[in-house]
N, C-alpha and C positions, 0 to 999 in steps of 0.2 A: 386405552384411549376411548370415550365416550363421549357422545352426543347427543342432545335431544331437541329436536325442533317437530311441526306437527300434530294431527290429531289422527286417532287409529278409527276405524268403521268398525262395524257391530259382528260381521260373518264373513270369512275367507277361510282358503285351506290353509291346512297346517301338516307338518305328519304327522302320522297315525303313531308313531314309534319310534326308538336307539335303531340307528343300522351303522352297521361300520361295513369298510372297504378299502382295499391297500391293492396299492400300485408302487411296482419297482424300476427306477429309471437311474442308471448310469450306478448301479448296486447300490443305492438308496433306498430305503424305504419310505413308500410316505403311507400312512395308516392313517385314515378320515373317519372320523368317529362325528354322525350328527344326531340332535335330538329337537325333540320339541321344548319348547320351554316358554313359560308366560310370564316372565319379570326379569328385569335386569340382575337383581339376585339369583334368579333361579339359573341364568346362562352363567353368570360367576361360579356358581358350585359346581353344575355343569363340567365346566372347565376345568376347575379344580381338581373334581374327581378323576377328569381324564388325565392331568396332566400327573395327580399322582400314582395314577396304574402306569404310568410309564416313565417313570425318576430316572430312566438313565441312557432315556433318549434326549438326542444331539440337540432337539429345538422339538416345542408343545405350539405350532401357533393356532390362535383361534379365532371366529370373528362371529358376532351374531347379529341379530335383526328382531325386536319386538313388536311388532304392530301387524296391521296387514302385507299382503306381499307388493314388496317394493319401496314401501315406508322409513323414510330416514329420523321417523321420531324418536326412537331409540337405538341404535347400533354401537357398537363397539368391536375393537379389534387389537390384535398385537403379534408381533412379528417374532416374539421370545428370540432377540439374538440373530436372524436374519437381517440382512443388508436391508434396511429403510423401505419399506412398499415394495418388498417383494413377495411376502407371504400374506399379512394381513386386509393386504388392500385388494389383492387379486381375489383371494376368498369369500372377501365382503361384497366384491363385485358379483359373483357368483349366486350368491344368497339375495343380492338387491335385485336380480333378474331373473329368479328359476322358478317366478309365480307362487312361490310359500311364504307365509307370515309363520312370526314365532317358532322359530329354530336359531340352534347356536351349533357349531362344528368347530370340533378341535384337530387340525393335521398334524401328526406326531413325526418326525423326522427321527430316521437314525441313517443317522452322511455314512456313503459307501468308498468317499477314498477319493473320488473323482468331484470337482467342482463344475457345476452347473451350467453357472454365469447370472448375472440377475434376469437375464430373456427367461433363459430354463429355468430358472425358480420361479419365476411368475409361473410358466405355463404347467410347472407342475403343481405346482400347490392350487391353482386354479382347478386346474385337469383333477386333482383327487377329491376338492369341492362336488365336482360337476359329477361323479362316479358317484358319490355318497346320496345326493340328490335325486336322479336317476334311481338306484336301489330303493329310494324311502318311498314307503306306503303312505299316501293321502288318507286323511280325514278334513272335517270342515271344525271351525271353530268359530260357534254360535252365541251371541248375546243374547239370554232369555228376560222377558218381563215376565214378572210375575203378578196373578191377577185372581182376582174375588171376583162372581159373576154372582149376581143374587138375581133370580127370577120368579115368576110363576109355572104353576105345572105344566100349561097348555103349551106352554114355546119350548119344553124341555127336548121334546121328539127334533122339533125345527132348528133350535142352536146348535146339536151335537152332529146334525148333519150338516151345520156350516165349518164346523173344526177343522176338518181336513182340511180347507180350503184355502185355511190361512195356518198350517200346520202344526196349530195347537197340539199340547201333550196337556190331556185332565189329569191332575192329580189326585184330585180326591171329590168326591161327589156325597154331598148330605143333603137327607129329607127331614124337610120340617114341617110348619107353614108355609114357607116357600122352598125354591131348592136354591143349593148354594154351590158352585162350583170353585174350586181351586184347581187354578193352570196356570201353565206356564203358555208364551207365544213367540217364536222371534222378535226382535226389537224392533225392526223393522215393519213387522207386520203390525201391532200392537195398535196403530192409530187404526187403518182400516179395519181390523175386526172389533172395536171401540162403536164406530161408525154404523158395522153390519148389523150388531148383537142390536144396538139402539132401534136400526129399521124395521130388523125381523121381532122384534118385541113392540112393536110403537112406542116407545121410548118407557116402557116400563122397566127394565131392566136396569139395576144398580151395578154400577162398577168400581171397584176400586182396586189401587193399586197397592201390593202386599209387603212387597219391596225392591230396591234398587234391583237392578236387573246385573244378574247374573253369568256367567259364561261358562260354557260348557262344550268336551268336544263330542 
């Protein structure tokens, strides 16, 4: 099941990495397996891949979240064979509150013999969500613009000591006639150091943009 409504923002956390984590309840296992991932195909394969490392477990459920954290623009989920909204829906709930964008988790069931109930399948498949989460290392995940700074030499000293400011990364720096910089800036930042570069040059300074901006974690 998939859904898409909304629009995502340019910089939130994500994790850093795969972490898996398993919890045993009532001789059950449940194995949570989460990762990061940036496209509704990339959580599909994702899944796939987990649910094929484990062919001969009882139920693969999984559920994911593409956008910022909390973002219902892309999500999907499924219960693989569990009673109706006990696995997919509690997981999802999980992922729509634990303050990360872009991740998907697969929890791998292998039944111990003893039935749950649909209470205790929520709070387990929740519970082993909320463990895998917990475990996973943060990073942030960044929209970059990409940008051509063409100046004169006098303002070269004075622009690179406004970079950090607006937390430009230069990529590459040529001397000509003039000088010419390639960077990148957060998306966010990109209007006001447009604004800065303009002030600290009195408006000599040429800008353009190189292309669509990018993301990066």
């Amino acid at each position: 099941m998939c859904y898409k409504i909304g629009v995502a923002k340019s910089r939130y956390p994500v994790p850093a990495g795969e972490v898996r984590v398993e919890d045993v309840i009532q001789r059950s296992r449940f194995i949570a397996t989460l990762a990061p991932v940036d496209s509704i195909d990339a959580a599909r394969e994702f899944i796939a891949r987990i649910s094929a490392e484990f062919p001969d477990a009882t139920h693969n459920c999984s559920a994911f979240l593409i956008g910022e954290p909390g973002s219902t623009a892309h999500i999907g989920l499924s219960d693989d064979g569990e009673p109706h909204g006990t696995a997919g829906r509690p997981m999802l709930n999980v992922l729509l509150t634990c303050g990360l964008g872009d991740l998907a988790v697969v929890v791998t069931r292998y039944f111990g013999g003893i039935k749950l109930g649909k209470g205790g399948l929520v709070r387990a498949y929740a519970g082993a969500v909320k463990l895998a989460v917990n475990a996973a290392e943060r990073t942030e995940r960044i929209s970059w613009q990409r940008l051509a700074v063409t100046l004169d030499y006098c303002h070269v000293e004075t622009i690179k000591r406004l970079y950090p400011e607006f937390e430009v990364q230069l990529d590459n720096e040529e001397f000509a006639d003039v000088v010419r910089h390639e960077l990148r800036v957060p998306e966010e930042q990109a209007e006001a150091l447009q604004s800065a570069l303009t002030d600290r040059t009195h408006g000599t300074v040429k800008i353009e943009a190189l292309d669509a901006a990018e993301r990066t974690d």
